[in-house]
C-alpha positions as CSV (number, residue, x, y, z in Angstrom):
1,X,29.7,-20.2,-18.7
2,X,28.9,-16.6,-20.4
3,X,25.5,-18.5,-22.2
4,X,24.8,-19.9,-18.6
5,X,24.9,-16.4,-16.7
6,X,23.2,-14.5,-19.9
7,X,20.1,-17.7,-19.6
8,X,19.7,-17.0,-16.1
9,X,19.8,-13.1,-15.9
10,X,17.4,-13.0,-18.5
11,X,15.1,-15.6,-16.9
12,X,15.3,-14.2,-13.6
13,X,14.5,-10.5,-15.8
14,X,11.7,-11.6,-17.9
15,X,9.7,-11.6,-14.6
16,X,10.3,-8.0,-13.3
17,X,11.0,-6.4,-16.7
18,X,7.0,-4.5,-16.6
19,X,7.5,-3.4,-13.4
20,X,11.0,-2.2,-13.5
21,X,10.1,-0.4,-16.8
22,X,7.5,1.4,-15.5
23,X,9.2,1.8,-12.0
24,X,12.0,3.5,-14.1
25,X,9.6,5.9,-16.1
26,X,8.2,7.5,-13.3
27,X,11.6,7.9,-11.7
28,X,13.2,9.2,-14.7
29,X,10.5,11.6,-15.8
30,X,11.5,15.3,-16.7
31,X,15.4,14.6,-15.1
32,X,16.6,11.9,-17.4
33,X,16.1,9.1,-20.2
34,X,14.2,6.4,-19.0
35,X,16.4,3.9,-21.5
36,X,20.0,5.3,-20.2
37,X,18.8,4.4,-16.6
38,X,17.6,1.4,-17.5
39,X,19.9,-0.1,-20.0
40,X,22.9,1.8,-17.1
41,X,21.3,-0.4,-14.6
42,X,21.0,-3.8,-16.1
43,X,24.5,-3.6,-17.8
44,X,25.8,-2.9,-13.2
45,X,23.3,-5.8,-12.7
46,X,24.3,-8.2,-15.3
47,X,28.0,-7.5,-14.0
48,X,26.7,-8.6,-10.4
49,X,24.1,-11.4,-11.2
50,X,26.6,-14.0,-9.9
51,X,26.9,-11.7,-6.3
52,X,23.1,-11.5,-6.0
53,X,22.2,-13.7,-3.1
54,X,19.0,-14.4,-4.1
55,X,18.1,-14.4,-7.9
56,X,14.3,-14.1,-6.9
57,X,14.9,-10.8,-5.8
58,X,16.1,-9.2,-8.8
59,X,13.2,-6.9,-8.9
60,X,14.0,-5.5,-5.5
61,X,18.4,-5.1,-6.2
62,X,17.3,-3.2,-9.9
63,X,15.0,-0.8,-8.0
64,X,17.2,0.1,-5.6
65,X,20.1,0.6,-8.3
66,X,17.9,2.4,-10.4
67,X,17.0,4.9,-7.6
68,X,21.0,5.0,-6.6
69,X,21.5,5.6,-9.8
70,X,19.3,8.5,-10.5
71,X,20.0,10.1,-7.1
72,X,23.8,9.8,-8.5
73,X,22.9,11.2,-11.9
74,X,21.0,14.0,-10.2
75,X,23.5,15.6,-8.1
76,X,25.6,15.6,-11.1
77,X,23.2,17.5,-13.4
78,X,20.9,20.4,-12.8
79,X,17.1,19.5,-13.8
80,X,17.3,20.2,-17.6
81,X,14.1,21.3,-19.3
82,X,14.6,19.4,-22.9
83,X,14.5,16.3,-21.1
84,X,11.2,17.5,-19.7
85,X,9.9,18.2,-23.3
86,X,11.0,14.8,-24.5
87,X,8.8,13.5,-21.8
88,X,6.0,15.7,-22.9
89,X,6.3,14.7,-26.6
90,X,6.3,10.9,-26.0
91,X,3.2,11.1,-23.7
92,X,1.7,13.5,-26.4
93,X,2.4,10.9,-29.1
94,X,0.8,8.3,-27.2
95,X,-2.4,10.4,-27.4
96,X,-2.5,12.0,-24.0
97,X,-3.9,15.5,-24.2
98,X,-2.0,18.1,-23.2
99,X,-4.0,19.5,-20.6
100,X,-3.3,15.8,-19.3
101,X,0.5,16.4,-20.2
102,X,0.4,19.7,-17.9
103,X,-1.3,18.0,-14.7
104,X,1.5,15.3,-14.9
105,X,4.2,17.8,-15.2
106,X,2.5,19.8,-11.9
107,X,2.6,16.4,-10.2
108,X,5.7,15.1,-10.4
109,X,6.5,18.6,-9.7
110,X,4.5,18.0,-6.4
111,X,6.1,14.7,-5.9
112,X,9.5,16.4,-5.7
113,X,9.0,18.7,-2.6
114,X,7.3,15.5,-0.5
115,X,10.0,13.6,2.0
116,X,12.4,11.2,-0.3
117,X,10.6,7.9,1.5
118,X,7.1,8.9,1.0
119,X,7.3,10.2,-2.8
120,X,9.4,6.8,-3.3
121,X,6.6,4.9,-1.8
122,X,4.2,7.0,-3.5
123,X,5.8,6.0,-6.9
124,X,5.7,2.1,-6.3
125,X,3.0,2.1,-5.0
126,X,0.5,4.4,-7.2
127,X,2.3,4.6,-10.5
128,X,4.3,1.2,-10.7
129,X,1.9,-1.1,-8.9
130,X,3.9,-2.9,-5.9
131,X,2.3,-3.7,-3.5
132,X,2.7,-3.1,0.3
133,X,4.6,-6.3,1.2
134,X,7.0,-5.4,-1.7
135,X,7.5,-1.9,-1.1
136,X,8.3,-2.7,2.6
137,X,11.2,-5.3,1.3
138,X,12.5,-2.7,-0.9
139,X,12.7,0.2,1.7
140,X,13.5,-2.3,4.5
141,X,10.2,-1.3,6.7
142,X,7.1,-3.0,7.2
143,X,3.6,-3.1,5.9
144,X,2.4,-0.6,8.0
145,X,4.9,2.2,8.1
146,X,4.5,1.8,4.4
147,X,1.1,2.6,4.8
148,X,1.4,5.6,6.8
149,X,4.2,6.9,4.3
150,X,1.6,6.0,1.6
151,X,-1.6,7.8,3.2
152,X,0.7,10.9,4.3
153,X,2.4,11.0,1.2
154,X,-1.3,11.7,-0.3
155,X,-2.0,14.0,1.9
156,X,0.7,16.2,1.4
157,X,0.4,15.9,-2.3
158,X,-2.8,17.3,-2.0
159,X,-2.0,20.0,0.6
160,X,0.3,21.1,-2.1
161,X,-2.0,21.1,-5.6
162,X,-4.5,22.8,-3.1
163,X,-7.0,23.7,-6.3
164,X,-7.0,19.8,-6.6
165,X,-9.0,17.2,-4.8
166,X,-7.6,14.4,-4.3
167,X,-9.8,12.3,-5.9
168,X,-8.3,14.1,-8.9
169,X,-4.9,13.4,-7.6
170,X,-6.1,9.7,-7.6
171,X,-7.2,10.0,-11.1
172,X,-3.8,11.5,-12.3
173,X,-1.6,9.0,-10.1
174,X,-4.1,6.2,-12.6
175,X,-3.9,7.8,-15.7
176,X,0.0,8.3,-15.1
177,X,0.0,4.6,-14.7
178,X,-1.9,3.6,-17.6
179,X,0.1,5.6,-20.2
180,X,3.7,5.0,-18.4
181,X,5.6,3.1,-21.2
């Protein structure tokens, strides 16, 4: 039966595995090891799999445990500045420069002070690639309230780096996405 329920989990996994990666990274980043919450969330899931309703859906149940998760870790732990540097250094050893490194560290710094919905939506949407359908399953809303979460969310980001256009904002939420894991 174990063999069975390994099989399936990891077929239903191999799917979303990308997306949850990168949906992790950008979650993670400067508050906590991206591997800790990911390996800590797919030991809870694999635990689960036989309660998950529907197994197509595995993408949506490990994003909302990943953000549970980190929220949880979070209020446990202050922000700690070494995980930030480990951050920095893997970005810097995948070649980014560090003037790169710097505008990334302002953002998500950015990102923090925006309303919890619209920097989540911001996340899946700019730096892990979902789409508005599946952001609007995951946060329980529709298409267009996603939208409107989306377009105020950049906005506000770029209210808040007010020496940056937010074309450049643009360009950072891409470049974030290119080099994230």
């Amino acid at each position: 039966m174990s063999n069975s329920k390994q099989n399936d989990f990891m077929i239903a996994y191999n799917g979303c595995h990308d997306r949850f990666l990168r949906y992790c990274s950008s979650l993670a980043y400067g508050k906590m090891d991206v591997q800790d919450l990911v390996q800590d969330v797919l030991v809870t899931a694999y635990h689960k799999f036989e309660k998950i309703e529907n197994k197509d859906q595995l993408l949506h149940y490990l994003i909302k445990a990943a953000r549970n998760r980190s929220i949880s870790l979070w209020r446990k732990q202050k922000k700690q500045q070494e995980l930030t540097d480990i951050h920095a250094e893997r970005l810097a050893d995948q070649g980014v420069s560090p003037e790169t490194i710097l505008d990334i560290q302002v953002l998500y710094r950015m990102l923090n002070k925006l309303p919890t919905k619209q920097k989540e939506a911001l996340i899946l949407f700019e730096i892990s690639g979902f789409s508005m359908r599946e952001i609007a399953e995951i946060q329980n809303s529709n298409e267009g309230a996603v939208k409107t979460k989306i377009s105020r969310g950049r906005k506000k980001l770029a209210a808040l780096m007010s020496d940056e256009s937010a074309s450049q904002v643009s360009d950072l939420f891409e470049t974030i996405q290119t080099i994230t894991l």
